[in-house]
N, C-alpha and C positions, 0 to 999 in steps of 0.2 A: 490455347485456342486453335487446336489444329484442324483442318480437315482434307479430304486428299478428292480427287476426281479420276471415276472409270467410266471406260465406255461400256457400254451394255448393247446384248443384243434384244432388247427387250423394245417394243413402239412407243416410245413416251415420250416427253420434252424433255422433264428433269426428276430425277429422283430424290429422293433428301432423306438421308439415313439419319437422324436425331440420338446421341446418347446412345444409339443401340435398343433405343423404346419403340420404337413405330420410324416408318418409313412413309411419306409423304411424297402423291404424284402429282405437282406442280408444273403451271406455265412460268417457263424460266424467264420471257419477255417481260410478264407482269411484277414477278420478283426482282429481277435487276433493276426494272426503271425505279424503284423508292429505294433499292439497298445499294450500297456503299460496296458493301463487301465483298455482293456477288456480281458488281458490274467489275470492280479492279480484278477477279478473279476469272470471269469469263472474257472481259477483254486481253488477257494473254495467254487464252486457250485457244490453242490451232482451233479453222474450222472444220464440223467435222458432222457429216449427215445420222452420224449414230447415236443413238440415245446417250445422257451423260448421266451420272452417279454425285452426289456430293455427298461426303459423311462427315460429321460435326460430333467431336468426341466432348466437347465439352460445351454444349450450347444450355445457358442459363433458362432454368425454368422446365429442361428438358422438352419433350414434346406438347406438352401446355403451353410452352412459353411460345414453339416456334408457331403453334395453332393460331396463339393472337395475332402473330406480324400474319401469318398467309390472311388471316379475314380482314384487316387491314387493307392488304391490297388487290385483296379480292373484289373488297368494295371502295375501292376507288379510292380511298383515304381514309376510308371513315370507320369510327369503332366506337363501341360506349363502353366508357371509361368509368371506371368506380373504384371507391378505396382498397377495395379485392383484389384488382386486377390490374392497380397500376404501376406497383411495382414492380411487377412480372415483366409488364408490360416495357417499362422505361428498360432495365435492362437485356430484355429482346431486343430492343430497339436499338440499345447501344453496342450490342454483340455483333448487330446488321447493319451499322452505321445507315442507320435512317434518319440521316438531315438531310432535307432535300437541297441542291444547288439550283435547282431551276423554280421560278415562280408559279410556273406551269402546274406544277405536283404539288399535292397537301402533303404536308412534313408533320412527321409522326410526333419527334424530338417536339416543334415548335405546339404543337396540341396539347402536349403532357404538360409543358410549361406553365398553359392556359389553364390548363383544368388543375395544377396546383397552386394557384392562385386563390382559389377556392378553398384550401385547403383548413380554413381557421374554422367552418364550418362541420367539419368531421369532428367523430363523437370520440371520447380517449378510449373505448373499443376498439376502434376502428385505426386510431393511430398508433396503437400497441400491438394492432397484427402486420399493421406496414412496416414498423421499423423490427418486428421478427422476419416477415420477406426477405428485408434487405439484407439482413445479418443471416437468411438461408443463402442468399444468391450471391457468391462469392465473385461477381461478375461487376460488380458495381464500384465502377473509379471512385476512390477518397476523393479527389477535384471536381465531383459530379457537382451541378451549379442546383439541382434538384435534391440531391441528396440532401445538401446542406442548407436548404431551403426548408427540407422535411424536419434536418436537428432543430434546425430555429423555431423553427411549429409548433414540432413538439415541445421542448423545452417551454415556451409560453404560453403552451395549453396548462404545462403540469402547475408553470406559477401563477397563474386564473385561477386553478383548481381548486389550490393549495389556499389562496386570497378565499376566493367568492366562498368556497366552502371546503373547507379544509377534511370535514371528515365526513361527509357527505356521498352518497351515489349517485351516478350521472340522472339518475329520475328524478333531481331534485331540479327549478325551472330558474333561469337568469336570463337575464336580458340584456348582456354586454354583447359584444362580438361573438363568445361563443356559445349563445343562445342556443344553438340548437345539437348541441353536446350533448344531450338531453334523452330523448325518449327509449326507455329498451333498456342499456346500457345498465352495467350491476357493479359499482368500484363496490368492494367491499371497504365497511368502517372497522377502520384497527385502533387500539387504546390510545394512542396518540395520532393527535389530531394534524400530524403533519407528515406522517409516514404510511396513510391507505395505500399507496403507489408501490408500496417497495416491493411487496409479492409478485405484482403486475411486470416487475422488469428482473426477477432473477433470475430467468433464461437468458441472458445475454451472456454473450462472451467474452473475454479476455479484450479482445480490437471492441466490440460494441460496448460494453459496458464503461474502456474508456473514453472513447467517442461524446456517448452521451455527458459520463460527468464534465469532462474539458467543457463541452456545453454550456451546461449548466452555470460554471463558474464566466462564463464569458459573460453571461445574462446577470449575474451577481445574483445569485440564486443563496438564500440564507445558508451560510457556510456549515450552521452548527446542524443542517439536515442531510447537506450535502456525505458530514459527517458520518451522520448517523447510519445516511445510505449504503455507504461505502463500507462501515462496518458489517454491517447486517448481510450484504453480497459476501462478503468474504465467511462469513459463520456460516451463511449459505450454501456455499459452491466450493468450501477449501474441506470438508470431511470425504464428501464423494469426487476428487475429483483425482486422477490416477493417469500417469504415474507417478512419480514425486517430482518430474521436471514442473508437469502442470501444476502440482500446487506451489513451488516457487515462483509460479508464472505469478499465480494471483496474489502469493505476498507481495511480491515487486511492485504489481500493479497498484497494489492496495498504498506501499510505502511511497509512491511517487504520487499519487492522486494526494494520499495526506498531508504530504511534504508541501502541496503548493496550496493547501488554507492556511487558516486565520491559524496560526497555536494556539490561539485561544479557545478557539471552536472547537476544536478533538479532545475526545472524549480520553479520560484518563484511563479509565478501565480500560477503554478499547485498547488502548496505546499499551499495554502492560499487558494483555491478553494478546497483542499481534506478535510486542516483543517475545514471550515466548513462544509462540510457532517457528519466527524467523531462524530463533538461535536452531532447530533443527529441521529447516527447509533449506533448496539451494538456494540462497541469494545472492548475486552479484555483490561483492566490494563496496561498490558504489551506494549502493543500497542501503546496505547496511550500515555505511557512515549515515545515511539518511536518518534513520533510525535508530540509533545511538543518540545523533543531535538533538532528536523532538524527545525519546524518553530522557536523557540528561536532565533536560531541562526543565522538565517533571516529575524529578526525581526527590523533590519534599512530599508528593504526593502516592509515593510507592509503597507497599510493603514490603517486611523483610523476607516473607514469600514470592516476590519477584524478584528478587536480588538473586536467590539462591540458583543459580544457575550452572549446571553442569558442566565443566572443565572438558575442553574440546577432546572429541578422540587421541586415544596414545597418552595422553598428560596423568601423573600419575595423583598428583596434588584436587583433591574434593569439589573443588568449586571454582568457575571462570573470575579468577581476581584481577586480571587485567583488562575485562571488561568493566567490573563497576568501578577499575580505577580510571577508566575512559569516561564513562558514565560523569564520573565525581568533577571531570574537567569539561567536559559540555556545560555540566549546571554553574560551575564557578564563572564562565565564560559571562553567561547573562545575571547570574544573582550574587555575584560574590559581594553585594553591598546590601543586599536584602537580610536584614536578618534573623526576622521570624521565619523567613523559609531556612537560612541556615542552622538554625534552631532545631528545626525537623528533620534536615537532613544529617546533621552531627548524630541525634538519636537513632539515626537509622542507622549510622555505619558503626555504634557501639553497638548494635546489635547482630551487624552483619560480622563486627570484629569477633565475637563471643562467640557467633556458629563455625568461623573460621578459624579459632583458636585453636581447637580439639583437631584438625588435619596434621596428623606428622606427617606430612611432604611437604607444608608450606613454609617458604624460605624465608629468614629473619630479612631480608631486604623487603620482599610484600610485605609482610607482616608490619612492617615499619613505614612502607609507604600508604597501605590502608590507616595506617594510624594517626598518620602528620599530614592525611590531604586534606584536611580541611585549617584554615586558620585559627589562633589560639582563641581568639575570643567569641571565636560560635561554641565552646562550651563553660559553661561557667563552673563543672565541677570534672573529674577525671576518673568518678569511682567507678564505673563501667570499664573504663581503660585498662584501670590498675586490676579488677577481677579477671580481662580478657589476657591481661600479660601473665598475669597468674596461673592462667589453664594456661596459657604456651609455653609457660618453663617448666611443667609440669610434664607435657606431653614430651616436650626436647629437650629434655635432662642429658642428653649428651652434647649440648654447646657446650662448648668452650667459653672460658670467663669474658673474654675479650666481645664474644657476641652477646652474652647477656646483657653485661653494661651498656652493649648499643642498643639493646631491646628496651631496657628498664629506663633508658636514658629520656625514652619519649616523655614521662612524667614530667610534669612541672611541681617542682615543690611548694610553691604556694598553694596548690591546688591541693593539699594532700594535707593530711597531718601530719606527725613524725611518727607516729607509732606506725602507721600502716606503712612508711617509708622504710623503716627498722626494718618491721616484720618481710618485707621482701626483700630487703639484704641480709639476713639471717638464714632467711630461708633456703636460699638460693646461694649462701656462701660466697655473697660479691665480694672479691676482693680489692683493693685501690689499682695493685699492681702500674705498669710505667704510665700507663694514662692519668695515672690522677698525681703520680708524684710529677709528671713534670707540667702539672698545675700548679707550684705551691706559689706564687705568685699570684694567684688568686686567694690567697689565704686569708685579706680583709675582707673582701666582699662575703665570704665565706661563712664570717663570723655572724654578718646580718642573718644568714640564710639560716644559721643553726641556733638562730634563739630561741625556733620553739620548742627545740629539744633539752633545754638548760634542764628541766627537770626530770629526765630521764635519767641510767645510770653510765657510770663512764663504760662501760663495757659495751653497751649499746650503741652512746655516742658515736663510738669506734667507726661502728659501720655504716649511720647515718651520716655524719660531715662526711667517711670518703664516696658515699653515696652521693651525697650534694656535690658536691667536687666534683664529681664524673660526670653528673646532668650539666653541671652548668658547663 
């Protein structure tokens, strides 16, 4: 908010250089007594019989703006004010610190006050070009007591709106307070009947678009629209929006606004469809834990096309496995007693195990920890397990015996038959070696575990008991 003072050799009072758009030849007595800014300013300017210069690099509204204050006090105090023009108008005025201290003078600030009082009477035309003003005039304090006067307005015009007539155009007639909403005015009707608004506000930006949602939710505005809102800005403003700082701007935005509804209210899909932009936008840390926490914890509701997620830059291994094993610990945090959702999500990660199988770079410690994160009794069988262990010793036939048996080891033998138990210690040439001889002390328990292979042949035997052996 800079501007600087020359003298000129020119016969005037005062000049006013605006933005470099027009210059303005003003009585400087008549501007100082309402403004603030040019009284502290010319009271510690030497005196001085030569014309003076003021230049204003960055005055709000530009020369429009500074036109309302000069006819202001041109005419004594007085101006007509309209939803057009008072925007402009208030941050003119807050640029010129026009509050008056003497009772003598009409104060510009206290007027704007008065005629926003009014303000429940404006049509959602009219207050959807005010709050674009504001969001053009980067001049306007966040503690502005009008400002926030205007979010509040706004905000309870849209849930009038949304009540009295949900998919309606302002040509339709009520008779509450915001009667006269009314005449002119074209909201367009969208398919659903709670979202005609959302086109109306996706010019906002990054600061305005939060602003209004915080709003929203302070008014307890139905969370599952607020939702909806928020999703639809972001599909809206995240394809064209460049560079790729701003469109991490808007994931952020997006992840922090979702973060503080209902979990119940966000939309799954949404939440699966932000998840993947995130994983290759820039997001803060922080963020990201955000977002990890709400998909976790909807993670009976994913598919195994959202799981598949590509292994961070540099890593040489197919798929981010330390992701869905972060994922797998959000959801146990809040559902590890639910078990129809754990149901869903065991199916899912024998699914994710089975795409994950076929990567030779992934290491028998993931492999094992995708396999054991879930507890034993969210699956009731392990034939999924045992097919995905099958593609991995398949693909990494150069393990060592020692890591097989910790691969193969995950199987639960009651879960299994003997024969498919045989068939992958055959296969795979599992041998007992020192892990399992210095079990033999488990040799009765042993005996229970290999009754349902009595009917096999001893040759088989062989390598099921020391198969059993090594799992248990």
């Amino acid at each position: 908010m800079g501007f600087a003072i020359f003298n000129m050799g020119i016969c005037c009072d005062l000049q006013v250089d605006v933005n470099g758009e027009e210059i303005f030849y003003v009585d400087k007595r008549i501007l100082v007594s309402f403004s603030g800014r040019l009284s502290k300013l010319f009271g510690k300017a030497a005196c001085t019989a030569s014309p003076l210069k003021v230049i204003f690099h960055d005055f709000p509204g530009g020369a429009k703006g500074f036109e309302l204050v000069v006819r202001f006090c041109y005419d004594n105090g007085r101006i007509d004010m309209t939803p057009y023009n008072i925007i402009l108008l208030h941050c003119a005025a807050n640029f010129m610190e026009m509050k008056s201290g003497s009772s003598r003078l009409p104060d510009l600030i206290d007027q704007m006050e008065k005629y926003f009082e009014g303000i429940h009477r404006w049509t959602w035309s009219e207050l959807v070009l005010c709050l674009k003003q504001y969001q053009d005039l980067s001049a306007v304090p966040s503690s502005s007591t009008l400002l926030q006067k205007f979010l509040n307005m706004f905000v309870a015009k849209l849930v009038f709106l949304n009540v009295a007539s949900p998919c309606a155009s302002t040509s339709d007639k009520s008779s509450s307070q915001f009667s006269s909403d009314i005449s002119g005015d074209s909201i367009k009707s969208y398919s659903s009947q709670a979202t005609w608004w959302f086109e109306d506000l996706k010019f906002l930006n990054i600061d305005w678009f939060e602003k209004v949602v915080h709003e929203m939710m302070s008014k307890e505005f139905d969370h599952s629209t607020i939702c909806s809102f928020i999703f639809y800005y972001q599909r809206s403003n995240f394809l064209g929006a460049s560079p790729a700082t701003e469109k991490g701007k808007i994931i952020e935005a997006v992840i922090n606004l979702l973060y503080s509804l209902d979990k119940s209210s966000i939309s799954s899909r949404g939440l699966f469809c932000l998840f993947s932009l995130a994983v290759f936008s820039k997001v803060s840390k922080s963020c990201k834990m955000k977002l990890e926490a709400m998909v976790g914890s909807k993670l009976d509701e994913a598919k195994i096309d959202n799981l598949l997620i590509p292994s961070p830059r540099g890593k040489k291994y197919m798929y981010d496995v330390n992701l869905i094993l972060r994922l797998l610990k959000s959801f146990l945090v809040e559902n590890q007693f639910s078990t129809s959702r754990l149901d869903k999500v065991a199916c899912l990660m024998e699914l994710y195990l089975a795409e994950v199988s076929a990567d030779p770079y992934l290491k028998p410690p993931k492999f094992m920890a995708l396999a054991t994160s879930l507890p034993d009794f969210s699956r009731g069988s392990q034939n999924r397990i045992y097919l995905a262990i099958d593609m991995y010793l398949k693909v990494h036939s150069g393990l060592c015996q020692e890591e097989k048996m910790k691969v193969c080891s995950i199987l639960k033998c009651e879960k299994h038959s003997a024969e498919s138990l045989i068939d992958l210690a055959k296969n795979y040439k599992l041998e007992p070696r020192g892990a399992c001889t210095s079990q033999r002390f488990k040799q009765k328990s042993l005996v229970q575990d290999t009754k349902h292979i009595r009917s096999v042949s001893n040759d088989s035997r062989f390598y099921a008991e020391h198969f059993l052996l090594y799992s248990n």
